[in-house]
KOLTOR-772659 format. One record per residue (C-alpha): residue number from 1; residue in three letters; chain; z negated, x, y. Coordinates in nm, 4 decimals. Layout:
BEGIN
{k = NUM&r = Ala&c = A&zz = Z&xx = X&yy = Y}
...
***
This chain:
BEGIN
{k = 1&r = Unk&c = A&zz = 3.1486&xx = -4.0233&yy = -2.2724}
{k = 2&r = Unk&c = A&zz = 3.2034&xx = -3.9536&yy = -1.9036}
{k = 3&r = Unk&c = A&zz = 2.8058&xx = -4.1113&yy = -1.8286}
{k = 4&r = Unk&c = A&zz = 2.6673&xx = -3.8832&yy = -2.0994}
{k = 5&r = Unk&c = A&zz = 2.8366&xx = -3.5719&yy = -1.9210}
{k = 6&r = Unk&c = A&zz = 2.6765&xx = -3.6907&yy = -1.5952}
{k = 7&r = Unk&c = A&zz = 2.3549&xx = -3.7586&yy = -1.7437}
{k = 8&r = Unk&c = A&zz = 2.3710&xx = -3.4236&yy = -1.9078}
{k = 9&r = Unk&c = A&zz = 2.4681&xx = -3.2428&yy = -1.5998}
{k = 10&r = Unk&c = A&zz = 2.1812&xx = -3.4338&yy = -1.4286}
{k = 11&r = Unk&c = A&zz = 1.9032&xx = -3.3121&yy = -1.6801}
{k = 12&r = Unk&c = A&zz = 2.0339&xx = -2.9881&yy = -1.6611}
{k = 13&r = Unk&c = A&zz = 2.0374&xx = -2.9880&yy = -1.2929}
{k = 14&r = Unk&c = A&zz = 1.6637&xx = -3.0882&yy = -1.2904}
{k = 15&r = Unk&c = A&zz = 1.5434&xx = -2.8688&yy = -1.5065}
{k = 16&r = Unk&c = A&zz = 1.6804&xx = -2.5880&yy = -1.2895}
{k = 17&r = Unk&c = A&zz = 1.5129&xx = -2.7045&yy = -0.9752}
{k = 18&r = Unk&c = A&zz = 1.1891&xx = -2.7286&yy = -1.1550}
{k = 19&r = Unk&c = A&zz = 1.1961&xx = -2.4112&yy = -1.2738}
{k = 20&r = Unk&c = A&zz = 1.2945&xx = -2.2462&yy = -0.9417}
{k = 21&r = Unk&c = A&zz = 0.9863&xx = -2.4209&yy = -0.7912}
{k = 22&r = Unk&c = A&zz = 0.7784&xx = -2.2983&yy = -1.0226}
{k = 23&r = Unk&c = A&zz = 0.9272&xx = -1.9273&yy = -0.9808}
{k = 24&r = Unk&c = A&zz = 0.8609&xx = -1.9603&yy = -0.6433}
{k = 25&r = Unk&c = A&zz = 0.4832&xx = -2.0886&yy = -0.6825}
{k = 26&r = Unk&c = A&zz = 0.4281&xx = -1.7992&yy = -0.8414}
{k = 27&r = Unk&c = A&zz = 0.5670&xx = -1.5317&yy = -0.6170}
{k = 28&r = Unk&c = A&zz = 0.9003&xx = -1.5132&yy = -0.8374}
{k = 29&r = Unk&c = A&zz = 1.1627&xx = -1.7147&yy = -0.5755}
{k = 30&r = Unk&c = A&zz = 1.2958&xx = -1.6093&yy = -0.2486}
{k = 31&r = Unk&c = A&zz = 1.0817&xx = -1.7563&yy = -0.0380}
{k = 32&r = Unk&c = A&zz = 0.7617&xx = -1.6545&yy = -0.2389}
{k = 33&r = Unk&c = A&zz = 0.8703&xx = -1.3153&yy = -0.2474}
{k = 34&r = Unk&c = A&zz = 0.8905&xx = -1.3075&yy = 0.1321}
{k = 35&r = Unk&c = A&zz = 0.5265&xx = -1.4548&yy = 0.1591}
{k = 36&r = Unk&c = A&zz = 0.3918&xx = -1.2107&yy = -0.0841}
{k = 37&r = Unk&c = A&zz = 0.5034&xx = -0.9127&yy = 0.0644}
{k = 38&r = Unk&c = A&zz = 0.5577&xx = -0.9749&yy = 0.3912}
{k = 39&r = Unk&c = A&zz = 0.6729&xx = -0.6267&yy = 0.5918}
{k = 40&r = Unk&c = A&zz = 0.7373&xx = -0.4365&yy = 0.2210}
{k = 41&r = Unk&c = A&zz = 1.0195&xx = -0.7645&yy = 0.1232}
{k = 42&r = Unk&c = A&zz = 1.1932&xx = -0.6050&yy = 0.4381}
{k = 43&r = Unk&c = A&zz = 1.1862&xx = -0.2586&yy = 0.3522}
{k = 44&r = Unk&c = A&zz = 1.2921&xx = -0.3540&yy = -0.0336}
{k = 45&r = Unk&c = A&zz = 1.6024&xx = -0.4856&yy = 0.1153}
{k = 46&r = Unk&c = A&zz = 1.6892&xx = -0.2605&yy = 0.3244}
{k = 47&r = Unk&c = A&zz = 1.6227&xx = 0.0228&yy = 0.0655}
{k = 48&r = Unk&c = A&zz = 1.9080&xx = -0.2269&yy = -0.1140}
{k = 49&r = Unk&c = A&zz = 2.1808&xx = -0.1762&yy = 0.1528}
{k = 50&r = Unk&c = A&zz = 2.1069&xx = -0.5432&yy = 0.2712}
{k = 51&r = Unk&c = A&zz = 2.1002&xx = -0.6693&yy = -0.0913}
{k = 52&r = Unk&c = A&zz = 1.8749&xx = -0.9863&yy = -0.1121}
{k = 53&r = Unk&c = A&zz = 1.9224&xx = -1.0178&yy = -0.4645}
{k = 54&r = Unk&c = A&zz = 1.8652&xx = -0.6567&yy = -0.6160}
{k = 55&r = Unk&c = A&zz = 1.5108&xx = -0.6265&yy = -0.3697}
{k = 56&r = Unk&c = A&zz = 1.3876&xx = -0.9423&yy = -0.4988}
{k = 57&r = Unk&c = A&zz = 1.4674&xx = -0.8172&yy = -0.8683}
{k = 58&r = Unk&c = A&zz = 1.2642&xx = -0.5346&yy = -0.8019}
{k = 59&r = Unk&c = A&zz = 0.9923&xx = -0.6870&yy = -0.6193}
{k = 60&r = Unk&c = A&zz = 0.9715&xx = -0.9324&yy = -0.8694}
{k = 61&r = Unk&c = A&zz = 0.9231&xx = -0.6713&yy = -1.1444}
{k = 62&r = Unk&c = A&zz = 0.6581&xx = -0.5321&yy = -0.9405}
{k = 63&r = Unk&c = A&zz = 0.4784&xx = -0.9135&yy = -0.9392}
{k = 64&r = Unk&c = A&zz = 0.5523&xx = -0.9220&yy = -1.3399}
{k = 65&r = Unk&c = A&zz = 0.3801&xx = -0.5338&yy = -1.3972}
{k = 66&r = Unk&c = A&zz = 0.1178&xx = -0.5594&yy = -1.1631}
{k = 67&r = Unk&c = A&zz = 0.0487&xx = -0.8997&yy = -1.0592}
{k = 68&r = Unk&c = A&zz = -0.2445&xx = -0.9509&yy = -1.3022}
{k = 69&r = Unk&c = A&zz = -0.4268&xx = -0.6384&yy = -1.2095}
{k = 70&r = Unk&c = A&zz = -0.7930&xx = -0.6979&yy = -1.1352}
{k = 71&r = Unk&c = A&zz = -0.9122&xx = -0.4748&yy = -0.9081}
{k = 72&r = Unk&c = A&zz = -1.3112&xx = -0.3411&yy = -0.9627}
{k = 73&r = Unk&c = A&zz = -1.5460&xx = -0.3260&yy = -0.7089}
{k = 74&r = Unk&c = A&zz = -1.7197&xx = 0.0294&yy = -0.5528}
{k = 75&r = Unk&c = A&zz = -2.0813&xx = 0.0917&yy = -0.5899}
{k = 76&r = Unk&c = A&zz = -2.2338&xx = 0.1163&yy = -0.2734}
{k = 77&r = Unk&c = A&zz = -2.2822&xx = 0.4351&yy = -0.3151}
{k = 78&r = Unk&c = A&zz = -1.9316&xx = 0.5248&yy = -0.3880}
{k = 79&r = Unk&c = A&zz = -1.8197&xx = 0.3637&yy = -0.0810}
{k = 80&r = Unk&c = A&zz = -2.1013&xx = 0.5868&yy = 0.1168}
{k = 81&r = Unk&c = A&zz = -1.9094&xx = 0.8983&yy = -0.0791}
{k = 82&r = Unk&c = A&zz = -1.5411&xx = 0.8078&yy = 0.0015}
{k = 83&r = Unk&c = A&zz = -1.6410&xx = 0.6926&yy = 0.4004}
{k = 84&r = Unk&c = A&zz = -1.7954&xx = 1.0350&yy = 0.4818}
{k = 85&r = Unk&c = A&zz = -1.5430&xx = 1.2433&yy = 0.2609}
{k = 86&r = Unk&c = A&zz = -1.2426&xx = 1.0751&yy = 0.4823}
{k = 87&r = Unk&c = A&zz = -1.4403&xx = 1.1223&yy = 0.7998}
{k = 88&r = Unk&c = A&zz = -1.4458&xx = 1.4511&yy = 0.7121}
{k = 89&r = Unk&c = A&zz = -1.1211&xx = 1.4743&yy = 0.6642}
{k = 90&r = Unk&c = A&zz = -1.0358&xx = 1.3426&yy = 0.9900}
{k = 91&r = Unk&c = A&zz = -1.2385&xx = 1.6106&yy = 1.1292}
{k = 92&r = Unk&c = A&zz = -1.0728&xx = 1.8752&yy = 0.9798}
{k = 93&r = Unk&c = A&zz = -0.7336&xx = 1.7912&yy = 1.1091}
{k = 94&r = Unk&c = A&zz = -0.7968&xx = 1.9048&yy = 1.4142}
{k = 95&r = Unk&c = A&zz = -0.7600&xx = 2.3020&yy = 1.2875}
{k = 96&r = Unk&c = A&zz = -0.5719&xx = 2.2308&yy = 0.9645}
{k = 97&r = Unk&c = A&zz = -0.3385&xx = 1.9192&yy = 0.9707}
{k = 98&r = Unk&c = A&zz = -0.1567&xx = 2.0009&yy = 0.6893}
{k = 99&r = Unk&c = A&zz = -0.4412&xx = 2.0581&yy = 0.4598}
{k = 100&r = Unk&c = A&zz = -0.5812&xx = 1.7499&yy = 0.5934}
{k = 101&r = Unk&c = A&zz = -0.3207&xx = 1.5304&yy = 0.5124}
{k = 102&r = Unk&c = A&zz = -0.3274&xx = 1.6310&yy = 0.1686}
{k = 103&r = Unk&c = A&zz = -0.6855&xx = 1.6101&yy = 0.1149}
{k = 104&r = Unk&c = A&zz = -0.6335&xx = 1.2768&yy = 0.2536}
{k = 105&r = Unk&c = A&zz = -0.3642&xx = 1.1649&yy = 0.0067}
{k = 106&r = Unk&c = A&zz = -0.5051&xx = 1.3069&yy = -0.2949}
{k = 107&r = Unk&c = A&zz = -0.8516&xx = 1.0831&yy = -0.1690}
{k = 108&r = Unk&c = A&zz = -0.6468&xx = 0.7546&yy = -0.1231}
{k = 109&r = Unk&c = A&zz = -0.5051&xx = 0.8253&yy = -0.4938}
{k = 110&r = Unk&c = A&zz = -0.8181&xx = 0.8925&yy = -0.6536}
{k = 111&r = Unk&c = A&zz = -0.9849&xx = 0.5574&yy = -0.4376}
{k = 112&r = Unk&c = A&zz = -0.7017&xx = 0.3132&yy = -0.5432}
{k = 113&r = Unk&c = A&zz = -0.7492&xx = 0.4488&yy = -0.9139}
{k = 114&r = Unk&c = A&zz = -1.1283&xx = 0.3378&yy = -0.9061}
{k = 115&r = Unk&c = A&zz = -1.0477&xx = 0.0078&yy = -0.7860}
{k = 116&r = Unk&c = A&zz = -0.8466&xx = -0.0244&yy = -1.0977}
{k = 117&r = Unk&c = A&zz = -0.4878&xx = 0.0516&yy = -0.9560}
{k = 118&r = Unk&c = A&zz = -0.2585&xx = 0.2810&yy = -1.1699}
{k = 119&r = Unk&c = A&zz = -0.3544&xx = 0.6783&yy = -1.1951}
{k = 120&r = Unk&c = A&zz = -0.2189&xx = 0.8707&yy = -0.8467}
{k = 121&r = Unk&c = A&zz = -0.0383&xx = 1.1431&yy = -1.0445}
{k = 122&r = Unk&c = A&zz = 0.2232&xx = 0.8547&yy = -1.0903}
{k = 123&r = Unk&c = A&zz = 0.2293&xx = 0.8004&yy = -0.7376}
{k = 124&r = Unk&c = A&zz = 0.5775&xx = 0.5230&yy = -0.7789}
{k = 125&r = Unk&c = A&zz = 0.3982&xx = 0.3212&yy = -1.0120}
{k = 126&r = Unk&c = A&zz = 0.0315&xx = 0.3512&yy = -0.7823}
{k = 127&r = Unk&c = A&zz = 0.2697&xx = 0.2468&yy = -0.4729}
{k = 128&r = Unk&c = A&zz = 0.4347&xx = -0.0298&yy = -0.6805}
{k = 129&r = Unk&c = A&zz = 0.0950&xx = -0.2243&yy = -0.7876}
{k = 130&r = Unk&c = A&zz = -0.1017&xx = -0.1697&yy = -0.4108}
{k = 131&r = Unk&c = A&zz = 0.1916&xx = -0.3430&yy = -0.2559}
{k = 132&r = Unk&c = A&zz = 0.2530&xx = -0.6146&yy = -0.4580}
{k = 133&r = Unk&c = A&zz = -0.1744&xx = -0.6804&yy = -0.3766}
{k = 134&r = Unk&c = A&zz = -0.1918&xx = -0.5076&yy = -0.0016}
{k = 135&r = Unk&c = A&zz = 0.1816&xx = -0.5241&yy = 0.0945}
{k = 136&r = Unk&c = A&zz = 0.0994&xx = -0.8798&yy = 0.3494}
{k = 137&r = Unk&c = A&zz = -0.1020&xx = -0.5854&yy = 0.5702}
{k = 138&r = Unk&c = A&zz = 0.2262&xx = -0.4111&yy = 0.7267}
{k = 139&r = Unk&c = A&zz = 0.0662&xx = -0.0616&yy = 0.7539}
{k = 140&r = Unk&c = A&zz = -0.1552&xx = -0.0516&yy = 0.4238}
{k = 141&r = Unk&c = A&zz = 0.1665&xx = 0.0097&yy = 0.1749}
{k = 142&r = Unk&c = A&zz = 0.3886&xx = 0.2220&yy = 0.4721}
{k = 143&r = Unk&c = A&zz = 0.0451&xx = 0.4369&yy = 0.5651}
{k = 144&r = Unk&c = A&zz = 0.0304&xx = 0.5915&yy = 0.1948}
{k = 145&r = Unk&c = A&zz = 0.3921&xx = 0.6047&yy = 0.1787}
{k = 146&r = Unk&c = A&zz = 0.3509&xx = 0.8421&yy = 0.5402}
{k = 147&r = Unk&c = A&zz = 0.0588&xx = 0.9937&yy = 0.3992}
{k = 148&r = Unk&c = A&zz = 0.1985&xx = 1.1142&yy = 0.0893}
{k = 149&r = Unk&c = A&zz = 0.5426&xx = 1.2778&yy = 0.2481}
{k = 150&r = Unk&c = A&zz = 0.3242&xx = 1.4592&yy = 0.4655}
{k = 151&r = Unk&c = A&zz = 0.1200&xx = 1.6010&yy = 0.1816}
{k = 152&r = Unk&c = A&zz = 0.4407&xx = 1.7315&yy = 0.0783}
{k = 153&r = Unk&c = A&zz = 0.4893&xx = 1.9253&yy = 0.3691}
{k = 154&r = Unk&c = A&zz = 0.7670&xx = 1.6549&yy = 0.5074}
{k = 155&r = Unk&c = A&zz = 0.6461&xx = 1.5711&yy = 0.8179}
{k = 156&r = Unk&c = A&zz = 0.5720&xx = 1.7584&yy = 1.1737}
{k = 157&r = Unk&c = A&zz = 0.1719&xx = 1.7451&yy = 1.2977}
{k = 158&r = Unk&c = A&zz = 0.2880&xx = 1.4267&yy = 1.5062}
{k = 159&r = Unk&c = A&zz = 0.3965&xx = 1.2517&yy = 1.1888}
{k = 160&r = Unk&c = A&zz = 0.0933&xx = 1.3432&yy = 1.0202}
{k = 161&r = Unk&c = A&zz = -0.1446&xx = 1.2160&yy = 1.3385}
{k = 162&r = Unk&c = A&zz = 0.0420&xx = 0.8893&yy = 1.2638}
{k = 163&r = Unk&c = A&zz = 0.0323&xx = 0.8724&yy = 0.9075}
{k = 164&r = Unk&c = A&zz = -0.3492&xx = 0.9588&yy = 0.9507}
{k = 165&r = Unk&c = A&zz = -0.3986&xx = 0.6235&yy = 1.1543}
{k = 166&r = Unk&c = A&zz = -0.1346&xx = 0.4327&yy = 0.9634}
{k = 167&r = Unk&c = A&zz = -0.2809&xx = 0.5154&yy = 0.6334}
{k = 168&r = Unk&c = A&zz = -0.7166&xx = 0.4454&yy = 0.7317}
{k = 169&r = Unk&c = A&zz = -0.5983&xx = 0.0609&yy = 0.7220}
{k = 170&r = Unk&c = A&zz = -0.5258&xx = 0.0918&yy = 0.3416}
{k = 171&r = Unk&c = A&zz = -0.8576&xx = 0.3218&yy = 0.3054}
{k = 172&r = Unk&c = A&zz = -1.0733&xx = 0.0763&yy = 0.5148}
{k = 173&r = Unk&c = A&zz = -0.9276&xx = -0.2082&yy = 0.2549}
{k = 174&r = Unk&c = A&zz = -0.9384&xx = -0.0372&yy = -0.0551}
{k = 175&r = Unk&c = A&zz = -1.3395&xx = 0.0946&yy = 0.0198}
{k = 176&r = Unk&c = A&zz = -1.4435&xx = -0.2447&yy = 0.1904}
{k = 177&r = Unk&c = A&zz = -1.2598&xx = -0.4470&yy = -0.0602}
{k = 178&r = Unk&c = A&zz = -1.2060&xx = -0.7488&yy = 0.2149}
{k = 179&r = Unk&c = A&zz = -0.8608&xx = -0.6868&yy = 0.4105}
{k = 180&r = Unk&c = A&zz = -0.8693&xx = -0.4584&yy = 0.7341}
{k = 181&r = Unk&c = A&zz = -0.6681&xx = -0.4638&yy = 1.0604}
{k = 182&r = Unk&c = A&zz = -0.4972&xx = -0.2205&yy = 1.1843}
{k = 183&r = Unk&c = A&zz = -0.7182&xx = 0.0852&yy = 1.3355}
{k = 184&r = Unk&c = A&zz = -0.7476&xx = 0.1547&yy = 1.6904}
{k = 185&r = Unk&c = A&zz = -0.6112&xx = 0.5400&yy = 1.7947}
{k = 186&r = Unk&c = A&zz = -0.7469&xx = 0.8072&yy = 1.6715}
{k = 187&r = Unk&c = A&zz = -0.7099&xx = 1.1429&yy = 1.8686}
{k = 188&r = Unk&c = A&zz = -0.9315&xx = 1.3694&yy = 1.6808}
{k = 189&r = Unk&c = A&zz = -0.8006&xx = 1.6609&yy = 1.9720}
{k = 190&r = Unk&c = A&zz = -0.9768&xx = 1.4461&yy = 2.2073}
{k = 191&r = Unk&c = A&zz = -1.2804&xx = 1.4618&yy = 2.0072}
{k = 192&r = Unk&c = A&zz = -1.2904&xx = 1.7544&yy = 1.9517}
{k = 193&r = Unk&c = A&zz = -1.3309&xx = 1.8568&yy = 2.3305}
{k = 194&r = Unk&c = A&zz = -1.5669&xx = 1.5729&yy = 2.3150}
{k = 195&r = Unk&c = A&zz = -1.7632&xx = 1.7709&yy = 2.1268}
{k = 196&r = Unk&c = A&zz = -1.7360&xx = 2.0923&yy = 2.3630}
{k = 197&r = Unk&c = A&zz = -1.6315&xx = 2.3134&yy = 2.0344}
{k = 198&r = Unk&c = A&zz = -1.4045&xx = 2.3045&yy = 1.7359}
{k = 199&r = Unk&c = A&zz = -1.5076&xx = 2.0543&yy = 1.4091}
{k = 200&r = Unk&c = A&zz = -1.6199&xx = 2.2597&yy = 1.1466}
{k = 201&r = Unk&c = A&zz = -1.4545&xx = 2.2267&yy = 0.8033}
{k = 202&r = Unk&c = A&zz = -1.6362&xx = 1.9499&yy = 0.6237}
{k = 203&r = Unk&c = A&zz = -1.4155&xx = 1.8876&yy = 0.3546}
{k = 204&r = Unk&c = A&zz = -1.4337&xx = 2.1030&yy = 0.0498}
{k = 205&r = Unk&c = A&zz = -1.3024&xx = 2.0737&yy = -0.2883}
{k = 206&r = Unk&c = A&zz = -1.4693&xx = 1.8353&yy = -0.5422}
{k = 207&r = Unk&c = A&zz = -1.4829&xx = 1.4739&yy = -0.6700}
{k = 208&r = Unk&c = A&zz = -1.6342&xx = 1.1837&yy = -0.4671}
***
């Protein structure tokens, strides 16, 4: 009797470590989790109070939702559209930062909903599947997430200069479709005098 218990307990005991491994293969253990998501596993647990268990619940829901998402490609001349629609964005900031930043968001929405990511009206669900597929990139998921507060009028014109640069990594990725570094500085004041005169407004209402 006693040998079939431990034999029992043994199988058991097995099967559970072959199932974690396989969990974490797929993105679904601990460790995976942190390889997956890199910088955004951090933030999950600290939005958690420190709770390791609860983030990787959630980020693990994330991986069951959106893992399978297959992203489409641009046309080429979709990518010309959305390069010189954020460039003129980034012009315009220079008179009207807050307008800019929400042209800007609303254009990273629309963007990650032609590559096949969920619609940007939802914008929890849209930030859910790009970081469970961008989140290894430390400013691609955090730039949108700084670009959209600004949009809603959250954020001083420093803020938005920063969420500007943060946010052009996850615009650089999503229009390439190959992952991008982290952008140099952009001072668009200092192009501006550059330029010897203020941008004009390039951006105007309209799809890409």
């Amino acid at each position: 009797m006693i040998i079939v218990v431990i034999m029992s307990v043994a199988v058991i005991g097995l099967a559970v470590l072959l199932w974690t491994g396989r969990e974490r293969t797929r993105g679904g253990g601990g460790q995976g989790l942190k390889h997956r998501f890199g910088p955004e596993y951090a933030r999950a647990v600290a939005d958690h109070d420190g709770g390791t268990k609860a983030a990787e619940q959630e980020l693990g829901k994330r991986v069951k939702e959106h893992g399978s998402l297959t992203q489409q490609a641009l046309t080429p001349a979709a990518r010309e559209r959305y390069r010189t629609r954020w460039a003129a964005v980034q012009e315009q900031f220079v008179e009207s930062p807050q307008q800019a930043v929400t042209e800007a968001d609303t254009l990273l929405a629309r963007l990650a909903r032609d590559r096949g990511f969920p619609d940007g009206e939802r914008f929890e669900d849209q930030i859910a599947a790009l970081s469970v597929h961008h989140a290894h990139h430390a400013h691609h998921v955090q730039g949108y997430r700084s670009m959209h507060t600004a949009a809603l009028g959250r954020s001083g014109t420093e803020d938005m200069r920063e969420a500007m640069v943060e946010s052009r990594s996850l615009f650089e990725a999503l229009v390439s479709g190959q992952p991008a570094t982290h952008p140099g500085p952009w001072t668009p004041t200092a192009k501006a005098k550059r330029r010897g005169h203020r941008p004009e407004h390039h951006a105007k209402g309209g799809s890409t």
